[in-house]
C-alpha positions as CSV (number, residue, x, y, z in Angstrom):
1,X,50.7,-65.1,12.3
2,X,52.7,-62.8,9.9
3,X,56.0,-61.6,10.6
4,X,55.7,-58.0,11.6
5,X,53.2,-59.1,14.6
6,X,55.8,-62.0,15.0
7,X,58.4,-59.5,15.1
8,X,56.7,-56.4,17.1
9,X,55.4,-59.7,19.5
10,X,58.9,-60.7,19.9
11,X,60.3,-57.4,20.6
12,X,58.1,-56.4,23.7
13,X,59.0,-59.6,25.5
14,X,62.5,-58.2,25.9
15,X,61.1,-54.9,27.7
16,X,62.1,-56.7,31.2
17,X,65.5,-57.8,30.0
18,X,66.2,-54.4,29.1
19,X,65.0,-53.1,32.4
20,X,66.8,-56.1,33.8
21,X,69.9,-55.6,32.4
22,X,70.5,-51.7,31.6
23,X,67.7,-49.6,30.8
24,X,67.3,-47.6,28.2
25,X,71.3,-48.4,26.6
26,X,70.0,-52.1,26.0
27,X,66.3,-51.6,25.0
28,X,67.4,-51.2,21.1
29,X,69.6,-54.2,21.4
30,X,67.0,-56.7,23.2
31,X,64.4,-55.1,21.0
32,X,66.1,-56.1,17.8
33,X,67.2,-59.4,19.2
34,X,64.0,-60.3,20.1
35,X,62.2,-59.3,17.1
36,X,64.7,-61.6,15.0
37,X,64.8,-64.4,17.3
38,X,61.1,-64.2,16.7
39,X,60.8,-64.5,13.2
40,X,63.4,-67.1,13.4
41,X,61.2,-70.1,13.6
42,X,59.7,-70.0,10.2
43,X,63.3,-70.1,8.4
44,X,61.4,-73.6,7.5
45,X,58.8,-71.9,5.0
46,X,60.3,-70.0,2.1
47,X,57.6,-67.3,1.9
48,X,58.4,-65.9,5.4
49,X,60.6,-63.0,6.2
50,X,63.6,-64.7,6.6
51,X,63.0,-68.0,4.9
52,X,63.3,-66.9,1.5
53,X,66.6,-65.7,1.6
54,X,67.7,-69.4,3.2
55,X,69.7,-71.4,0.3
56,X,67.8,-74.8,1.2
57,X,65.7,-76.1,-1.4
58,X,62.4,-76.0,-1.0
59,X,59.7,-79.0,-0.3
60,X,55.9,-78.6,-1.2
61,X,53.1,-80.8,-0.8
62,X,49.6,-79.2,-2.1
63,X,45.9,-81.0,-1.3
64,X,44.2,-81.5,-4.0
65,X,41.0,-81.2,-2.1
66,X,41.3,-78.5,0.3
67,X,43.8,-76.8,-1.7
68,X,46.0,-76.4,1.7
69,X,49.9,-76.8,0.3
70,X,52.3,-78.1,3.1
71,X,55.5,-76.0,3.0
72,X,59.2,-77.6,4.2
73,X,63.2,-77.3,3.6
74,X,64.7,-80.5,2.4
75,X,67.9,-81.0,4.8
76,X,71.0,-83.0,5.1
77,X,70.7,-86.4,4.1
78,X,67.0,-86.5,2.5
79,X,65.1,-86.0,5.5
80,X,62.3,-82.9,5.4
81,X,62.2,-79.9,7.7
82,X,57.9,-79.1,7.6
83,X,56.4,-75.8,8.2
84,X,55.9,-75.7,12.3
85,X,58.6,-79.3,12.3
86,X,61.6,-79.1,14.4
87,X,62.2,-75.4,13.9
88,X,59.1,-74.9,16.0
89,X,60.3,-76.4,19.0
90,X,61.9,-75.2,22.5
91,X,65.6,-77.2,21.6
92,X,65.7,-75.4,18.2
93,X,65.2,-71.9,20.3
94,X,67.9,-72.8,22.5
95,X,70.3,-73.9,19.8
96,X,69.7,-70.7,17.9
97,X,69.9,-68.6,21.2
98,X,73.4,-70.1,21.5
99,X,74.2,-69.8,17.9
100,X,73.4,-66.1,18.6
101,X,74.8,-65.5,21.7
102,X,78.6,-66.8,19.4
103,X,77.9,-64.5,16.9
104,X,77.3,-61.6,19.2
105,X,80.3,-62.1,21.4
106,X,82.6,-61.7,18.3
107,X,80.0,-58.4,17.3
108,X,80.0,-57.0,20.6
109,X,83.8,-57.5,21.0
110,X,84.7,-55.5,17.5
111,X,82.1,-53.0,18.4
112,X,83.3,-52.5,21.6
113,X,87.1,-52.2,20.4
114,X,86.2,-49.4,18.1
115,X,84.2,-47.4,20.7
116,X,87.3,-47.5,22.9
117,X,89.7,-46.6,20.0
118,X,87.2,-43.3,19.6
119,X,87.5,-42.1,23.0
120,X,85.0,-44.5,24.6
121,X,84.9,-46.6,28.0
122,X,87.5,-49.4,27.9
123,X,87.0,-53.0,26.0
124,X,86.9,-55.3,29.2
125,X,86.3,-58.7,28.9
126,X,83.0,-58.7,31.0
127,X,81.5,-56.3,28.9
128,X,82.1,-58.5,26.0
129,X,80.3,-61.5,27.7
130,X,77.6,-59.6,29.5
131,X,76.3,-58.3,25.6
132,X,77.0,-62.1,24.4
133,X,74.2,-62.9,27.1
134,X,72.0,-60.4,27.2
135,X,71.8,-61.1,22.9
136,X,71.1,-64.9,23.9
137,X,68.2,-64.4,26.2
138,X,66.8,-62.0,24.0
139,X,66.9,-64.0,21.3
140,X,66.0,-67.2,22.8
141,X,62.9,-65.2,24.4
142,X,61.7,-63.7,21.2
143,X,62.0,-67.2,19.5
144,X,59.8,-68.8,22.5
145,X,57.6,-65.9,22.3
146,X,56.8,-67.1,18.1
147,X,55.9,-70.6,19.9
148,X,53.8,-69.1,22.2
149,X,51.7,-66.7,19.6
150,X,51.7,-69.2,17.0
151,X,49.1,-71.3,19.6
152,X,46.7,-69.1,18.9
153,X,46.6,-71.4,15.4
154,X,45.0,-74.4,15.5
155,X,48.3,-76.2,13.6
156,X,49.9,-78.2,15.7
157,X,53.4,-77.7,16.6
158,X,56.6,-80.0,17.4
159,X,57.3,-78.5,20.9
160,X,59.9,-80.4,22.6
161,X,61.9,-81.5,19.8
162,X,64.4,-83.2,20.0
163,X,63.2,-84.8,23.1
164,X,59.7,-86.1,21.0
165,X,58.7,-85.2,17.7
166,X,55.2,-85.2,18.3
167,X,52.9,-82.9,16.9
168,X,51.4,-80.9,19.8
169,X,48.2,-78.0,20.3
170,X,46.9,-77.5,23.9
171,X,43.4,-78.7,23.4
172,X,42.2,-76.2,26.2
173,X,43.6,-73.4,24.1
174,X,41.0,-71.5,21.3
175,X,42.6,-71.4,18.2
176,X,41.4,-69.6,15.0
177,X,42.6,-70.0,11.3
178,X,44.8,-66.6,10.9
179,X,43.6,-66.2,7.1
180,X,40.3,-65.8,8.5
181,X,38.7,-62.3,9.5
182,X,38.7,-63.7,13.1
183,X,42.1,-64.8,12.5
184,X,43.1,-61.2,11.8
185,X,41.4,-59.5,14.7
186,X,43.2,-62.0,17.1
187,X,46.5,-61.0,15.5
188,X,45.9,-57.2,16.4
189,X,44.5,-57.9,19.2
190,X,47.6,-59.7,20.6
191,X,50.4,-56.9,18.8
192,X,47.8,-53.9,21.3
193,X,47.9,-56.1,24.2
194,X,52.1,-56.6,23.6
195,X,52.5,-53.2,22.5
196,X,50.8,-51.5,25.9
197,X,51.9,-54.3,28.3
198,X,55.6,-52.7,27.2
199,X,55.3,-49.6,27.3
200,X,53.7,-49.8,30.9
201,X,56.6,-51.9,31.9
202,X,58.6,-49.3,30.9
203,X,56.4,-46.4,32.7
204,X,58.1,-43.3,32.4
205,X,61.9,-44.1,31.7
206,X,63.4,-42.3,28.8
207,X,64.4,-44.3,25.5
């Protein structure tokens, strides 16, 4: 799947946080954590949306006979992160949900002190924390949403790394080649059914 369905995928899965958690003052900051948390995943191929702009040099391994050309980031001491590897994985969504949820609590704590310093509500503590969390589930369920849509490939991924680094694709689960016509219909298909199961979660509360 590209990275605008990844993206547009990974944003409507934080609809209920924002419900959850606020309404319509957290839907824009769910939304845009989710929709990078979601196209966090392929950091490993240097032709995605975010992967090209990560310093790690690049690994490439082309088929001569299918013509199919494995993409990877070498990483710290020789070893190889593959296209769908660790990144591609429930630990790695939880390690960058964390990673997140630290960068946002120093973000949310200088936005918050310049709101206050213009006349806005008071910097409390909580309120620094609660945005540090609400960012870290959004990201973390953007990122598992990527996992999830990226089933509908028939490349295996490595799941429950660290715990194993097998290779895994539910067998039960259809899967179609996403540079296929079929491929491409499935990919709409799945942004429509994301894009209306939001907005009738939402139902009629302003934005």
């Amino acid at each position: 799947m590209r990275s605008g369905p990844h993206a547009v995928i990974g944003a409507c899965a934080t609809v209920p946080l924002a419900i959850l958690f606020g309404g319509s003052v957290m839907l824009p900051v769910c939304a845009a954590a989710g929709a990078i948390g979601a196209l966090l995943p392929d950091i490993d191929h240097p032709q995605s949306a975010l992967g090209r702009f990560v310093p790690w040099p690049v690994a490439e391994v082309e088929n001569h006979r299918t013509g199919f050309v494995l993409h990877g980031r070498r990483w710290f001491g020789g070893h190889t992160v593959w296209h769908r590897g660790e990144t591609h994985s429930v630990g790695a969504a939880c390690i960058a949900a964390v990673l997140a949820g630290g960068v946002s609590r120093w973000l949310a704590g200088a936005f918050l002190t310049w709101i206050a310093r213009h006349g806005g509500p008071a910097l409390t503590p909580r309120s620094v924390w609660g945005m540090a969390f609400i960012v870290t589930i959004a990201v973390l369920v953007g990122y598992l949403s990527h996992l999830v849509a990226d089933m509908a490939n028939p490349s295996p991924q490595m799941l429950w790394w660290p715990l194993s680094c097998r290779m895994i694709h539910p067998r039960w689960l259809p899967a179609v080649r996403e540079a296929t016509p079929a491929g491409h219909w499935v990919e709409r298909g799945a942004v429509l059914v994301c894009i209306v199961g939001a907005l009738a979660l939402w139902g009629g509360r302003p934005v």
